[in-house]
FIFI-549245 format. One record per residue (C-alpha): residue number from 0; x, y, z. Coordinates in steps of 0.1 Angstrom, whole numbers, plus 2048, in hexadecimal, padded with zeros to 3 digits. Example, Ala and Ser with C-alpha at 12.3 -4.5 7.8 and 13.67 -1.06 7.14 Angstrom:
2
FIDO    n    u    v    w
FIDO    0  87B  7D3  84E
FIDO    1  889  7F5  847
This chain:
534
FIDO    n    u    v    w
FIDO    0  4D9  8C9  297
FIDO    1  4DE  8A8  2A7
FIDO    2  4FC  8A0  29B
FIDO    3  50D  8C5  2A0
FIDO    4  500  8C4  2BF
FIDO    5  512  8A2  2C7
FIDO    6  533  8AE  2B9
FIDO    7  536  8CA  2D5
FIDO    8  52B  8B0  2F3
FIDO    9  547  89C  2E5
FIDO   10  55F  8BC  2F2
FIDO   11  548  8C6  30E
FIDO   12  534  8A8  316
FIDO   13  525  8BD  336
FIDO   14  51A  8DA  324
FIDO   15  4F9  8E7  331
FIDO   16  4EF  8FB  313
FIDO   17  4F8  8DE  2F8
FIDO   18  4E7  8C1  30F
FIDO   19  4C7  8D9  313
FIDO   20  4CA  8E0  2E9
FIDO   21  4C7  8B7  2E8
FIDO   22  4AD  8B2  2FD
FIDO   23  497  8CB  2F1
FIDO   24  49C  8BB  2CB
FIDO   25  494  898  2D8
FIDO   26  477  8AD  2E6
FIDO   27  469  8BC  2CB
FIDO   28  471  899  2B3
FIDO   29  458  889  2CB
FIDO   30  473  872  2DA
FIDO   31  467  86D  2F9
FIDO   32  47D  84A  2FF
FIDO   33  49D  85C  2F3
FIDO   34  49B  878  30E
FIDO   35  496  861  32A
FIDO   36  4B1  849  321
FIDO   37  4CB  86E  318
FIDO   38  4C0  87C  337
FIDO   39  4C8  860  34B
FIDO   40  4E8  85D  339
FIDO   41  4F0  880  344
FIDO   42  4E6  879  367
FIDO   43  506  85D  365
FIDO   44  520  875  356
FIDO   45  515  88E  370
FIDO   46  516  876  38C
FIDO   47  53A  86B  37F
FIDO   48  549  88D  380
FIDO   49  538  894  3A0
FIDO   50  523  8B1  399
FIDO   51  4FC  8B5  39B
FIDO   52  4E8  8B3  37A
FIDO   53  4DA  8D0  374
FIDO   54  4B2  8D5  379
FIDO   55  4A8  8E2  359
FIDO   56  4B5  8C5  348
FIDO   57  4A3  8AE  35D
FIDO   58  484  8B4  35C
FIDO   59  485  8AD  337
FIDO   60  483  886  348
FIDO   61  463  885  358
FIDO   62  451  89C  33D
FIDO   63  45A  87F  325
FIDO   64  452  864  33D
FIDO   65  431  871  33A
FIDO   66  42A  875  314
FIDO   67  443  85D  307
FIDO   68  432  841  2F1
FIDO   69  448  827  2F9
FIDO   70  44A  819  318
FIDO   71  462  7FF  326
FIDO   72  45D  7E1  30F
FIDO   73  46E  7C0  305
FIDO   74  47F  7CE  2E4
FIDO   75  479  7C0  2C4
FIDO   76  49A  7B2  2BD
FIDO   77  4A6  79F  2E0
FIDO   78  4C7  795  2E4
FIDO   79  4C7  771  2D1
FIDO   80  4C3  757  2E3
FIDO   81  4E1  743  2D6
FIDO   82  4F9  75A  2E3
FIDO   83  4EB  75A  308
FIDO   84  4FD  751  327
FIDO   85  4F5  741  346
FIDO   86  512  753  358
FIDO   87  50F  776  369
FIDO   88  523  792  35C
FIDO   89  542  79D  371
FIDO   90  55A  7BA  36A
FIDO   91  560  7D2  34D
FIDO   92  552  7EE  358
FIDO   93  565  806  345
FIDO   94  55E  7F7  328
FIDO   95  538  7FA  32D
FIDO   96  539  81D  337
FIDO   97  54C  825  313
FIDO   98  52D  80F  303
FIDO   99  515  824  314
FIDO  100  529  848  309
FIDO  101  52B  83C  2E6
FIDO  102  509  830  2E4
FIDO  103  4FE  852  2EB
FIDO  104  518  865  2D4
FIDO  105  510  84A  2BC
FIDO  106  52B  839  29D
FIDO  107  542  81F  29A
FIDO  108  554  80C  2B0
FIDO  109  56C  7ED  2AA
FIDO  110  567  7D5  2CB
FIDO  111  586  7BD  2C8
FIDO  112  596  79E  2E1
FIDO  113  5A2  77D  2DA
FIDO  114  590  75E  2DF
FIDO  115  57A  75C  300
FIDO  116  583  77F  30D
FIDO  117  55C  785  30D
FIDO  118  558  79F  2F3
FIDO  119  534  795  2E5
FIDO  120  526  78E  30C
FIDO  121  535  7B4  314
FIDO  122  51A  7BE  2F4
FIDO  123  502  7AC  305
FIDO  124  503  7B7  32A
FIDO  125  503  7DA  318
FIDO  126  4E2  7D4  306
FIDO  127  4D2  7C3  322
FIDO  128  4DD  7E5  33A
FIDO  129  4C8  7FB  327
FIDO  130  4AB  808  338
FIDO  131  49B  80A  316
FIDO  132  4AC  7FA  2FD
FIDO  133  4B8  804  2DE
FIDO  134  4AD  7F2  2BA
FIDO  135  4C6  7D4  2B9
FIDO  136  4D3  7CA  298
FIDO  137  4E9  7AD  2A1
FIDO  138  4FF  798  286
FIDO  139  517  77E  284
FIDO  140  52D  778  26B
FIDO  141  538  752  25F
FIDO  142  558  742  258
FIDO  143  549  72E  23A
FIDO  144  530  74D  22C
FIDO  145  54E  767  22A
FIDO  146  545  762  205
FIDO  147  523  767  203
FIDO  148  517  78C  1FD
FIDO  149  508  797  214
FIDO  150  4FC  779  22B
FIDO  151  513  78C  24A
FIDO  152  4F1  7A4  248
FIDO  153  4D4  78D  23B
FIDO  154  4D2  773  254
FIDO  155  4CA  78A  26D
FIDO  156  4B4  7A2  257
FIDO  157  49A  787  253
FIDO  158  494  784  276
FIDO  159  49E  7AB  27F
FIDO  160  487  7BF  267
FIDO  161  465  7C0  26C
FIDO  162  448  7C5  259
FIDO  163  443  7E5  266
FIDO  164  463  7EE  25C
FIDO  165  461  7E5  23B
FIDO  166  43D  7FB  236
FIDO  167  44D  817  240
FIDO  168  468  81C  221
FIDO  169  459  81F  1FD
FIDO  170  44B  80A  1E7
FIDO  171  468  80F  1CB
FIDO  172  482  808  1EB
FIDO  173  471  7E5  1F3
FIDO  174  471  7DD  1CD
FIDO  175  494  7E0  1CB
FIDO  176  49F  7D2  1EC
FIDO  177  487  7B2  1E5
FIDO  178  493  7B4  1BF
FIDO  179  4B7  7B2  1C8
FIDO  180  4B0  797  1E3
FIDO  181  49C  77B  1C9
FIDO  182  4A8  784  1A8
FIDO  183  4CF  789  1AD
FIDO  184  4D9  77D  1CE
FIDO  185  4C7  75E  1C9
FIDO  186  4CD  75E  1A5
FIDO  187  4DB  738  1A5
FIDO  188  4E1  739  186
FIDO  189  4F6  757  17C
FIDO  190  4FA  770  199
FIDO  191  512  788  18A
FIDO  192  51E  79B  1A9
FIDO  193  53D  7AC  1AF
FIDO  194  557  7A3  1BA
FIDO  195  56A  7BC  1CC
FIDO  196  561  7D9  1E7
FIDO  197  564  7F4  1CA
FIDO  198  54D  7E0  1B0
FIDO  199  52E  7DF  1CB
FIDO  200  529  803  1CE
FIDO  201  523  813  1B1
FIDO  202  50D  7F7  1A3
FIDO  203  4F6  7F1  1BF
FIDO  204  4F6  816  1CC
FIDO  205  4D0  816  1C9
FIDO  206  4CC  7F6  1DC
FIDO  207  4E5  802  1F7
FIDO  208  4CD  825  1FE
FIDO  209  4AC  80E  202
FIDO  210  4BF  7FF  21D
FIDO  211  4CA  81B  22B
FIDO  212  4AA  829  229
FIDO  213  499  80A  23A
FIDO  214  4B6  80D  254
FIDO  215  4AB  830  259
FIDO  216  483  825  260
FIDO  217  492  80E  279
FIDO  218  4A4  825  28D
FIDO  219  486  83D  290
FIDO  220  47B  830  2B3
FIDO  221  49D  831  2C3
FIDO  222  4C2  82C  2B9
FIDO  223  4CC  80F  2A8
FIDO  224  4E7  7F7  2BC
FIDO  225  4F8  7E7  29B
FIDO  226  50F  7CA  2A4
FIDO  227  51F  7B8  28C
FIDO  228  532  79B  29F
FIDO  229  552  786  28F
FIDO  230  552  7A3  278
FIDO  231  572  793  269
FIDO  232  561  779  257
FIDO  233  549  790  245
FIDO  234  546  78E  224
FIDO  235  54F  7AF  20C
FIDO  236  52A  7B8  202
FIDO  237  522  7BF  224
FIDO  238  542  7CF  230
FIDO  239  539  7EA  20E
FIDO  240  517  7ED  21B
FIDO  241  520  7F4  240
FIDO  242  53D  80A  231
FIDO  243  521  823  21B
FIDO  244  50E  822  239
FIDO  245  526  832  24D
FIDO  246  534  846  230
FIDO  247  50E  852  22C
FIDO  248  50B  85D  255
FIDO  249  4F6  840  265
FIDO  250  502  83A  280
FIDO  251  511  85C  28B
FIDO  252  4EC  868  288
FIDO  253  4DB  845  28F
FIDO  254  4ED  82F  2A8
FIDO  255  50D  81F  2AC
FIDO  256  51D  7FE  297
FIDO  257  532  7E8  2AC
FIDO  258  548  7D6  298
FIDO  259  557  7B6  2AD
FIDO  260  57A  7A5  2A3
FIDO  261  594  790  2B2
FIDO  262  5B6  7A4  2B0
FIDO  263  5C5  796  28F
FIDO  264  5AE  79E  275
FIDO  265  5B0  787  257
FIDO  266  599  79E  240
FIDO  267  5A8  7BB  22D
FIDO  268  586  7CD  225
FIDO  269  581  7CC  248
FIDO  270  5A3  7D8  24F
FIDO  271  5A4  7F5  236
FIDO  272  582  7FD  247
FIDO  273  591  7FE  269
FIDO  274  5B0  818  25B
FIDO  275  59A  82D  246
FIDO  276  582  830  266
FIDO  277  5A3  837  27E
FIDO  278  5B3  850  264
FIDO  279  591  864  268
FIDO  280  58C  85F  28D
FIDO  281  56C  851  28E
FIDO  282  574  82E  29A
FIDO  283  574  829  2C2
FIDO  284  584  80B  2CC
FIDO  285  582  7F1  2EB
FIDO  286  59B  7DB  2EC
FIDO  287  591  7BE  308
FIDO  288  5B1  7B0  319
FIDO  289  5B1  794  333
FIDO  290  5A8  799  358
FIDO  291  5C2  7A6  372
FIDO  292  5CA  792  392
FIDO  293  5B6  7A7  3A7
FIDO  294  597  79F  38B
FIDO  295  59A  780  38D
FIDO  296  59A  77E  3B2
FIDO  297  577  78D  3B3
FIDO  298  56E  777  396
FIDO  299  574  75B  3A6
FIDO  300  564  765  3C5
FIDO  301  543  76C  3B5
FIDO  302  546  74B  3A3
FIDO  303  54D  738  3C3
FIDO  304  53C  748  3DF
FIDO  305  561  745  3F1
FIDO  306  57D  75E  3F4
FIDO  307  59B  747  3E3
FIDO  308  5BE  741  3EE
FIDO  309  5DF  753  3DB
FIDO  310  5E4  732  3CC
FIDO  311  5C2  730  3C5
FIDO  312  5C4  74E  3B0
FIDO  313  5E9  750  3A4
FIDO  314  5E2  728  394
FIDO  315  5BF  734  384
FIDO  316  5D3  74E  376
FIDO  317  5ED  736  36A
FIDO  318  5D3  723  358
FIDO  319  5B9  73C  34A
FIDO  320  5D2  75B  340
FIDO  321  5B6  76E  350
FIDO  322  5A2  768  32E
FIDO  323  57A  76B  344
FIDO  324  570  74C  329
FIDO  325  587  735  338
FIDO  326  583  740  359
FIDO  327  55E  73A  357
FIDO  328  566  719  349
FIDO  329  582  70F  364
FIDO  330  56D  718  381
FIDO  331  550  705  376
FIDO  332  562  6E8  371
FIDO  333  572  6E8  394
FIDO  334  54D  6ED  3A2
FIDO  335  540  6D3  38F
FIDO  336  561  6BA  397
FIDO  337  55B  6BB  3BC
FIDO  338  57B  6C1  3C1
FIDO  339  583  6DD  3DD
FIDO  340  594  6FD  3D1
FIDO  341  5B2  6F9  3EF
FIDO  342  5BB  6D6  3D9
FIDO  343  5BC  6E7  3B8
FIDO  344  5D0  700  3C0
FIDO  345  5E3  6E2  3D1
FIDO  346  5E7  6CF  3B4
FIDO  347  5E1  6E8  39F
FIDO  348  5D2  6D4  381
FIDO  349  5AE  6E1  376
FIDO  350  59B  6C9  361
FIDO  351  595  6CE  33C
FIDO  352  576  6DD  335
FIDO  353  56C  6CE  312
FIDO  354  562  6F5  308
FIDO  355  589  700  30A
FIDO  356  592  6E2  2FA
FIDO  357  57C  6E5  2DD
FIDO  358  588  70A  2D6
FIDO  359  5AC  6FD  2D9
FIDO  360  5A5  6E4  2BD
FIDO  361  594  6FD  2A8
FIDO  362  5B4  711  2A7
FIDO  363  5CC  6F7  29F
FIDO  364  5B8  6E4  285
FIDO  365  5C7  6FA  26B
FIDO  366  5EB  6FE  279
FIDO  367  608  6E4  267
FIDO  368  619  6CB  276
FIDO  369  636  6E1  27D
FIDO  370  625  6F4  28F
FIDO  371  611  6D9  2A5
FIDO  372  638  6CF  2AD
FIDO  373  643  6EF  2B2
FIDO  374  627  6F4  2C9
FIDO  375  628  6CD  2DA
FIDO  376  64C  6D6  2E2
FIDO  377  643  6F8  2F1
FIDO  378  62C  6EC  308
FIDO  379  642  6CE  316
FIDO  380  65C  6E9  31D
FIDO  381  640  6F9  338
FIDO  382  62D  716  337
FIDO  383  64C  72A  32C
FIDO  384  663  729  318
FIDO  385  682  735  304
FIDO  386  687  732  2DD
FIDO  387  6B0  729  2E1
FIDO  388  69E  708  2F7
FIDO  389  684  6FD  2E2
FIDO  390  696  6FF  2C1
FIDO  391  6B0  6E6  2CB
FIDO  392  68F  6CE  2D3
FIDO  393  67A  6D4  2AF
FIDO  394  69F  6D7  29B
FIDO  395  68C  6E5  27B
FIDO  396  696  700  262
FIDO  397  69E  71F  274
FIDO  398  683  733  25D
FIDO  399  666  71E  263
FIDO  400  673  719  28B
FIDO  401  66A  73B  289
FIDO  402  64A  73D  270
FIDO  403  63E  724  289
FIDO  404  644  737  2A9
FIDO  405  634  753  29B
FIDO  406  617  745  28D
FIDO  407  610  732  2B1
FIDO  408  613  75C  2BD
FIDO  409  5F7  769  2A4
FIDO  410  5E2  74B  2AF
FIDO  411  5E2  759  2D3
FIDO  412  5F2  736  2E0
FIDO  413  613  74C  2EB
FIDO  414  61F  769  2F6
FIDO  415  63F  77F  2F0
FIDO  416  64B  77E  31A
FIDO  417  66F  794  314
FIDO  418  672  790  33A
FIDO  419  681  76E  333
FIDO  420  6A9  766  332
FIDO  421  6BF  76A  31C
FIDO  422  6B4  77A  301
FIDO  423  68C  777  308
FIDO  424  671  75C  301
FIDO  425  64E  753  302
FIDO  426  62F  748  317
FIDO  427  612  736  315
FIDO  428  5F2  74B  318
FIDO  429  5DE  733  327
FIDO  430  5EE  717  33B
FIDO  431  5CA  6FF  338
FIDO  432  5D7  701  30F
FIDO  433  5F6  6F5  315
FIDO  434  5E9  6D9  32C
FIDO  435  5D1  6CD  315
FIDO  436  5EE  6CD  2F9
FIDO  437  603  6B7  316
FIDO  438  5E4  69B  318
FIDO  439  5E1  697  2F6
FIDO  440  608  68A  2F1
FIDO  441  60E  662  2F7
FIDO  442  623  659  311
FIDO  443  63D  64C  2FB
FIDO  444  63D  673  2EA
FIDO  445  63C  685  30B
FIDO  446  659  675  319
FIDO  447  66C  678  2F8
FIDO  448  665  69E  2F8
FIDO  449  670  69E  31C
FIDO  450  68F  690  316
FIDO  451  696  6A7  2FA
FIDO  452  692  6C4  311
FIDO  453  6AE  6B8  32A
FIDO  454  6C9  6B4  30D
FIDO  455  6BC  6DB  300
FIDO  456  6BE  6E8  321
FIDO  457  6DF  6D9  32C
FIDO  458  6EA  6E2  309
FIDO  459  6DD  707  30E
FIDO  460  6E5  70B  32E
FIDO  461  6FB  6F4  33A
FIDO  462  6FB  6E3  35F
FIDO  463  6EE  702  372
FIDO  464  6D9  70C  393
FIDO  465  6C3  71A  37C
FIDO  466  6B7  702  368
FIDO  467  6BE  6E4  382
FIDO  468  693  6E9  38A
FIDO  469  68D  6E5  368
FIDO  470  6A5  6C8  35E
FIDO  471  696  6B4  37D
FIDO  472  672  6B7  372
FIDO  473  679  6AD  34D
FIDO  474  688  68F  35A
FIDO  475  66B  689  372
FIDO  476  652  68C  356
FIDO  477  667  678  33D
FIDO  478  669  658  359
FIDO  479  68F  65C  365
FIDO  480  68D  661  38B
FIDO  481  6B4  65C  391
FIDO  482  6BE  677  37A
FIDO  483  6A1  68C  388
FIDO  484  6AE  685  3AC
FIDO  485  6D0  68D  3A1
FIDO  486  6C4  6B6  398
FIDO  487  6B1  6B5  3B4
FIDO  488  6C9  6B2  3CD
FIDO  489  6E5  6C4  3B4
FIDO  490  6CB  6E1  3B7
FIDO  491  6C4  6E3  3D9
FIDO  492  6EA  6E1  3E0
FIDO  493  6EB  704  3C7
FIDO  494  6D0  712  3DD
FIDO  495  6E4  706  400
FIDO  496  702  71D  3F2
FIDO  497  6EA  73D  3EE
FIDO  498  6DB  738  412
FIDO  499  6BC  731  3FF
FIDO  500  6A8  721  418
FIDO  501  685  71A  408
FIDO  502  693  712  3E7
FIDO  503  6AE  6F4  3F4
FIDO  504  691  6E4  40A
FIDO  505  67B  6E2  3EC
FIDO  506  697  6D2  3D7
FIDO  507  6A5  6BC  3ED
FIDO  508  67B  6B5  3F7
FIDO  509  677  6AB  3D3
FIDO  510  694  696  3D6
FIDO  511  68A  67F  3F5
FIDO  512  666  67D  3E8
FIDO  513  676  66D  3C8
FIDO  514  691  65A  3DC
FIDO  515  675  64A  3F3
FIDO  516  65A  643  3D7
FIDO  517  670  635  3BA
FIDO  518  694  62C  3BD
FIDO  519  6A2  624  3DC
FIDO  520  685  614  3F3
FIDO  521  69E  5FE  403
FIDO  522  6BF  613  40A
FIDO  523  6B5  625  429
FIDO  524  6D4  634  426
FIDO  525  6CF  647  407
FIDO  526  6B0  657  41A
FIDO  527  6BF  65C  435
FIDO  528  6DD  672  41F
FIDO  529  6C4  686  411
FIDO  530  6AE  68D  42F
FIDO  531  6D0  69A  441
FIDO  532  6D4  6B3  423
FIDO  533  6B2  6BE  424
């Protein structure tokens, strides 16, 4: 009744007669804990839409506030300790209102971000919100057990499953969970498992129900939360097991599975899973992008205690890509540097933390040495950058130019920008990546590189306003303050001819800075040339 009764709120979620139908079922079930936490659920969907909740529905709450057997506890499975935070939680509140509706309407969701855009801290500010809290089944899949079976799920099962739990199913259905456990998956010797999705189904279809019958005892106090986190590195045993379970109704009558991914998902049972789920619409999906401008701004205010600058903001958004992991990082570091925010957005260099570095390694240990140039070359070029440029500087095979380019896209290093002239180019995501790419060349590489880009961009382009900016810095960066003076003052005469004020005192700015600091200390009159064409 349940689960017709759910199918109709998905149309009419405000129905009177359908939430009352609910209510009195969790009613006569005895599930005190499941009306309080549904009514107050309704009292948020009514607040939302702005209408009063009706009285008959609530007095179910404090009827069941009064009989229910459980009270607010600490719930058995806490949120694991390695995967705390010392950080507060800022932001996605749309996000957490979809958690909430589905956690209610209960089945499978696919919860997917790159790198550091916060997805498993979302699942936990979600579980900790819960007046009372669902049963937590939380696992995490690893890189090097993605051939194990099943060790995505039995990690967490020794610690998850209590012995309460396990009194609760039969006799026959602890034999043959415990059989299966010591005498074939720890079978050293000879396990003789499958080895494909197809081949675990039909052969283990009795050890596959005791679990789902043992997943059933567990979800008989309140609805299971079932979170299964770097879901693409689980191995295919589990991925068949979570797939019968779904196939079989759990968590459409039992709770909801969140399955969490990065966007590329290099696991094609996981995939197919994902399509077959979408073809049959019964896969919700949050998609976590990075944090807007305005975001950020309150971001950082929170994280600060000060209301930053536009600089502030626009080079914080340079760096981070708006990606809340970085952020978090980025700030911290400033705090813990001493140094004030109105110089770093000044200067605008933030230090490294060693946390952003380490996850920059991790991504690049695998890449080949084409690539690492590819991508070397790339950053020396500046935060963007166009593919006619940075060919002429790597001067590789046009087909692995491009295998390269695209495989430093899937790895979330760049971005498609088509805003970019001629014919498009790309960007870096986060700037702090590219930075840390920068202070890991020599000096005798960096100014090599920077050289390179002045020959491809006068080769490109040609001797133009528009690249004058650019040309100048390379040579700045590569050592040559004479040529670099020479754009400078060749671009602020460009910016002179289109009455562009602010744009010819910066050039020719650049140009005296350079003049006085390097090259002509003792020929006044050069100065004095340059400070009558500023």
């Amino acid at each position: 009744a349940l689960v017709w009764l759910g199918k109709g709120l998905e149309i009419d979620p405000l129905n009177e007669d359908l939430n009352y139908l609910i209510l009195t079922c969790e009613r006569d079930m005895g599930r005190n804990q499941q009306i309080v936490a549904y009514v107050n659920y309704l009292v948020e969907l009514y607040k939302e839409r702005e209408e009063d909740v009706p009285e008959k529905l609530l007095q179910f709450r404090p009827q069941a506030e009064a009989s229910r057997k459980f009270v607010v506890e600490v719930p058995e499975n806490e949120w694991t300790s390695t995967n705390q935070v010392s950080q507060g939680f800022y932001g996605r509140q749309a996000e957490l209102t979809l958690l909430n509706r589905m956690m209610r309407r209960k089945g499978v969701l696919h919860l997917s971000g790159g790198a550091g855009k916060g997805k498993t801290r979302l699942m936990q500010e979600f579980f900790t919100q819960q007046t009372y809290a669902p049963r937590l089944m939380y696992y995490r899949a690893h890189r090097m057990a993605q051939n194990v079976p099943f060790m995505a799920l039995i990690e967490a099962l020794e610690s998850q499953v209590k012995p309460g739990d396990w009194a609760l199913i039969s006799e026959k259905d602890r034999e043959i969970l415990s059989g299966f456990y010591h005498n074939q998956l720890q079978n050293v010797e000879k396990p003789n498992l499958p080895e494909t999705p197809s081949g675990w189904l039909p052969v283990y279809q009795d050890v596959f129900n005791a679990f789902l019958k043992l997943m059933e005892v567990m979800a008989q106090a309140r609805p299971v939360l079932f979170i299964l986190d770097d879901a693409w590195w689980c191995d295919i045993a589990s991925l068949t097991l979570l797939a019968f379970m779904i196939e079989r109704s759990y968590f459409q009558n039992y709770g909801l599975l969140v399955l969490i991914t990065e966007l590329d998902i290099p696991n094609n049972t996981l995939n197919q899973l994902i399509v077959k789920l979408k073809q049959a619409h019964k896969l919700e999906t949050i998609r976590l992008g990075n944090f807007t401008p305005e975001e950020t701004s309150r971001f950082v205010q929170m994280m600060t205690g000060q209301v930053a600058n536009t600089a502030l903001l626009e080079k914080i958004q340079l760096m981070t890509g708006g990606n809340p992991l970085f952020m978090v990082e980025c700030v911290r570091m400033l705090k813990n540097s001493g140094m004030a925010l109105d110089a770093f957005s000044e200067e605008g260099r933030c230090p490294v933390p060693e946390s952003i570095e380490a996850l920059l390694q991790d991504k690049l240990k695998s890449m080949t040495p084409l690539v690492h140039k590819v991508l070397r070359s790339a950053a020396v070029l500046g935060n963007w950058f166009t593919p006619d440029v940075l060919e002429l500087i790597v001067r590789e095979d046009t087909d692995e130019f491009l295998s390269a380019l695209e495989e430093l896209t899937r790895s979330n290093l760049i971005e498609v920008d088509l805003t970019r002239k001629p014919a498009g180019g790309y960007h870096f995501k986060h700037d702090i990546e590219r930075q840390i790419i920068l202070n890991q060349l020599d000096p005798a590489r960096r100014r090599d590189l920077h050289l390179k880009a002045v020959q491809a961009i006068l080769e490109r382009r040609g001797k133009n306003p528009v690249a004058a900016v650019k040309v100048a810095q390379h040579y700045e960066a590569a050592g040559e303050p004479v040529d670099a003076i020479e754009f400078w003052v060749y671009g602020g005469e460009e910016a002179q001819k289109k009455s562009d004020r602010d744009a010819a005192y910066s050039n020719y700015g650049r140009a005296l800075e350079l003049t006085e600091k390097y090259v002509f200390q003792n020929q006044p009159e050069k100065i004095l040339e340059l400070v009558n064409l500023w």
